[in-house]
N, C-alpha and C positions, 0 to 999 in steps of 0.2 A: 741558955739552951737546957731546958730541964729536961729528966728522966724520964721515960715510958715503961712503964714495967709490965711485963707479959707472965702471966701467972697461973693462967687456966694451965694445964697440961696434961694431953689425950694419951692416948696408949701409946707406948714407945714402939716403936720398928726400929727392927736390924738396922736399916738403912734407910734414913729419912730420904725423904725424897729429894731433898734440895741437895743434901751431900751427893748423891747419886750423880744427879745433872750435872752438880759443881766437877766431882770426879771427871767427866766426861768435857766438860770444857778445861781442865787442868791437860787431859790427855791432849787436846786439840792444840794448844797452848805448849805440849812437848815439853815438859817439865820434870821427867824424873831426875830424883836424884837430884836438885836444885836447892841453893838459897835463894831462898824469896823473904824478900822485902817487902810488909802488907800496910799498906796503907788506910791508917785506921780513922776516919774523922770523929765516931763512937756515934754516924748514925746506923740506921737500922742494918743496911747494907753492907756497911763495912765490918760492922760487925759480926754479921752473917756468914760474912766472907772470912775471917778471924777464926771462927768457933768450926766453921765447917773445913777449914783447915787443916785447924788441930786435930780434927778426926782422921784426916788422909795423911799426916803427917807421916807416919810407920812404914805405910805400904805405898807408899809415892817417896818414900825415903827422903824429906824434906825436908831442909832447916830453917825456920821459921825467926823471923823477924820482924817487928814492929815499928810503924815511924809516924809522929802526929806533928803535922805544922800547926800553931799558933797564929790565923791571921790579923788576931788584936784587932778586929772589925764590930766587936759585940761585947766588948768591955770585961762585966765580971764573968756574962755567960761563958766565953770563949777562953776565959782562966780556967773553968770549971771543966770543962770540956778535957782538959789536958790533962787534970787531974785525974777525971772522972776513968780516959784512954788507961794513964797511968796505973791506975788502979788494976783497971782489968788488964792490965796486963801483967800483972804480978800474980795477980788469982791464978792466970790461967802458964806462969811462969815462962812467959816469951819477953825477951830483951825489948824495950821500946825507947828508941829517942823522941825525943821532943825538942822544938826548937821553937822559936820567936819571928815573926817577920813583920813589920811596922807596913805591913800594905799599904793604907791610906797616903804616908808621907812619900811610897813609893811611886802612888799613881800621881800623886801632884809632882812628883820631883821630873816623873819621865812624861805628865801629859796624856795619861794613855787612862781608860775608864778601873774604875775596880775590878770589876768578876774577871776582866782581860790579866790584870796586876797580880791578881790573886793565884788566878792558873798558873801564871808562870811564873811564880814564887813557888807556887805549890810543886811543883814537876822540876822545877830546879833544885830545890830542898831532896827531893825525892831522888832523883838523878846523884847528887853528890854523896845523899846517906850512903846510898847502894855500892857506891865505890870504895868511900870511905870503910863501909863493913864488910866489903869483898862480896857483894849478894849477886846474883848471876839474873834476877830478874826482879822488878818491882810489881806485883800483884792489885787491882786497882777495882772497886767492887761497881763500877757502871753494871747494869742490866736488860732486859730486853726494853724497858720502860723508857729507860734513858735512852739509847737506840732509836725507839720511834722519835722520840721527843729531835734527837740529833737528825735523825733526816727528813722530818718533816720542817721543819728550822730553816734545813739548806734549801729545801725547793723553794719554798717561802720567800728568800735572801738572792735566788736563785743559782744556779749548780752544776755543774757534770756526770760524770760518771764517780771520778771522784767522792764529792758530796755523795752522792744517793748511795754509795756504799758505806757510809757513817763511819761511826769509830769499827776499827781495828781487832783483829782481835791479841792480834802480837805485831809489835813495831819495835826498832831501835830507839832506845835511851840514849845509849853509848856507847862509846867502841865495845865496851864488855859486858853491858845491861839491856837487858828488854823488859821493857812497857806489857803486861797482858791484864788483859780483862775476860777470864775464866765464867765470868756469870750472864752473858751477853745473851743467853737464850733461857733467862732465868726472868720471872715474871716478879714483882715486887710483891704479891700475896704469895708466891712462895716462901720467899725471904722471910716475909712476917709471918706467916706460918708454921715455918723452923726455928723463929724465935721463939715463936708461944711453945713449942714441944720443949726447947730445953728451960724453958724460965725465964729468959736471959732477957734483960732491960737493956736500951740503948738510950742516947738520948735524941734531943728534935731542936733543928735550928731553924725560930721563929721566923729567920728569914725567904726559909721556904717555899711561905706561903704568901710571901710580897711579892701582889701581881703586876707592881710597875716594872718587875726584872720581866724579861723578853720569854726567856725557860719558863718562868711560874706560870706565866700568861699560855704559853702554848698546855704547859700540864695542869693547870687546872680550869680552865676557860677553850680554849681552842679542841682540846684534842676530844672533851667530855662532850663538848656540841657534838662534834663530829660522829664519835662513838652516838648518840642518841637521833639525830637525826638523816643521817647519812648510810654509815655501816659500822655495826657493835663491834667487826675485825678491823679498826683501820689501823689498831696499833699492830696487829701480826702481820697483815698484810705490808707494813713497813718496814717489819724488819724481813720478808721474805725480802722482798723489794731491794733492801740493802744485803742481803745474800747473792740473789740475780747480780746485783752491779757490780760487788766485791771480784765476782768471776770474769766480769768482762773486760774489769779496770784490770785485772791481771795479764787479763792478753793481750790487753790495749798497753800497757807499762813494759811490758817485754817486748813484743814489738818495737814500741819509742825509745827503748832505751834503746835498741840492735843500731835502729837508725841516727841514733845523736852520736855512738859511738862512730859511726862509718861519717858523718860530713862535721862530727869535731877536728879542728883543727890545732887547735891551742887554747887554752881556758889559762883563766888567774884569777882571784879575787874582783877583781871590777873589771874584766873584758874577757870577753868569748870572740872567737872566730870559726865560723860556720863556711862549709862548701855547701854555695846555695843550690847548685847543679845537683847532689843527693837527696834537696827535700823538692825539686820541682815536681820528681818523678812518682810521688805516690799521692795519696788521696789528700784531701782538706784535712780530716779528722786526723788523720797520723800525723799529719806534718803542726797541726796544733796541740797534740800529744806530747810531741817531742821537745815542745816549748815549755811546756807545760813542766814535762820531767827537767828540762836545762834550768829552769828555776828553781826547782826544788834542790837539785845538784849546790849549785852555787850559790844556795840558801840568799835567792833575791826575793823581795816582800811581794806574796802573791794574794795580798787582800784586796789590795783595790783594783788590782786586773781582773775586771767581767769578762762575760765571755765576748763584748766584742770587741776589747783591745788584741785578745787570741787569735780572732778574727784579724783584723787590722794587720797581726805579724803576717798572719797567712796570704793573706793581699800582696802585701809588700816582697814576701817569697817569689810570690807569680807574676808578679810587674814588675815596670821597670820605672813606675814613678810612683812616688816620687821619690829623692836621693836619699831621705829621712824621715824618719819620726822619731817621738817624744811618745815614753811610756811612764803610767805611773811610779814612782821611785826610784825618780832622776836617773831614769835609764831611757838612751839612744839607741840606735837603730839605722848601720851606716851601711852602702854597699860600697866596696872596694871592689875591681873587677867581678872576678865571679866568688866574691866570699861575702858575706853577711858581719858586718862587726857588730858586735853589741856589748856597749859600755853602761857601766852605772857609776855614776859621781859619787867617792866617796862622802 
């Protein structure tokens, strides 16, 4: 992954414009007075997110931390890279771990593909630094770029309200940690723009720009047709899109959750029991909500439930046949008088 070095630099302002917007998603994000854990991979982004920082560090009363996983995917580049993190972060004197994770042996060992292995090496690393250093939130430099890219991805894959409301802009890590992405309405020429003002080189992973990954192909083939022959907005228009949906999934989420609470019955690691008489009484979409939220609750695998096995629960809610079903992730689906059981095989 070599260097990019940004060198021109134009008149300085008080307040660059990126720090400004960054500021105002730190506020969104609720952040005073926090350690923050930043997550730095040393591309342009992260970096961004690094540097712009340090400038709010004072007046956001911040304590600043650094953390780079290693995912040993790209040989000598991805040695360099660590260094390269390492370095800058001594320049700019913020504490940085670094760690190692053998991803490749990881996705053969569990079967599951890289970019999947990778995340959750990466966000697991991430998750434990933050504890291990007592940091109250880990900081993650996604963009509005990334945003479009992410829901345009799910319609694609297809989606709910959920999906179309994309990443987050603060979620749970841990019992003590939160997950935020402060740059979510930040365009990536600004990013690189705030790099050219202070000078400041990152570096670029070749991998990129490899359009057989799903991401590259959307951002650099799908979305650039779109923008040219369709509409030059269809990246803002996506991330309004996932603003519109983030509000509706919230009243949709609070509602569902009101209602799982009132026809839970008992829950445990592999079996729930449901009063099916609480979910006959409201709409299709809530009572498929509410399923929806019960999985996330009991952290059951909700990749390969489309939307019409959601359906298919919902069915089975309002009928009286058949006695069972079979959902993906060796999870059942029994009625007992008027309760709903629903097991999953360890």
């Amino acid at each position: 992954m070599p260097f990019v070095s940004s060198t021109t630099r134009p008149t300085e302002q008080e307040i660059p414009a990126f720090v400004s917007q960054l500021q105002r998603g730190l506020h969104r994000c609720d952040i005073l007075g926090a350690s923050v854990l930043v997550a730095v991979s040393g591309g342009a982004d992260s970096v961004a997110l690094l540097r712009g920082l340090l400038q709010l560090r004072e007046p956001l009363q911040l304590t600043l931390r650094a953390a780079h996983l290693n995912h040993q995917l790209r040989g000598a580049d991805a040695d360099a890279d660590a260094d390269w993190v390492e370095a800058l972060c001594r320049r700019c004197d913020v504490p940085c771990d670094i760690e190692i994770a053998p991803v490749r042996a990881l996705a053969e060992q569990t079967r599951r593909g890289i970019e999947e292995t990778a995340r959750d090496a990466r966000y697991d690393f991430l998750r434990t630094t933050a504890v291990r250093r007592a940091c109250d939130v880990v900081a993650v430099a996604h963009t509005a770029d990334d945003q479009a890219e992410t829901v345009l991805h799910h319609i694609l894959r297809g989606t709910g309200l959920t999906g179309l409301r994309g990443m987050e802009w603060s979620r749970s890590l841990s019992d003590s940690t939160r997950l935020i992405r402060p740059m979510l309405v930040t365009w990536r020429t600004g990013v690189e723009q705030f790099l050219v003002e202070l000078g400041q080189d990152f570096r670029q992973d070749a991998t990129n720009q490899d359009v057989s990954l799903t991401r590259n192909r959307l951002r650099h083939e799908l979305l650039p047709r779109l923008e040219q022959d369709f509409n030059p907005r269809v990246r803002e228009h996506l991330c309004q899109l996932a603003e519109q949906a983030a509000g509706c999934e919230e009243a949709s989420r609070i509602a569902a959750d009101t209602l799982l609470d009132a026809a839970l019955l008992d829950q445990s690691e592999h079996v729930v029991r449901l009063q099916r008489e609480v979910l006959v009484k409201v709409s299709r979409s809530l009572t498929r909500e509410v399923f929806v939220r019960l999985w996330q609750r009991v952290n059951w695998p909700r990749q390969a439930m489309t939307f019409s096995h959601w359906e298919r629960l919902v069915d089975f809610v309002e009928s009286d046949q058949p006695a069972a079903i079979d959902l993906p992730g060796l999870i059942s689906v029994r009625r007992r008088a008027n309760m709903l059981v629903l097991q999953r095989e360890p």
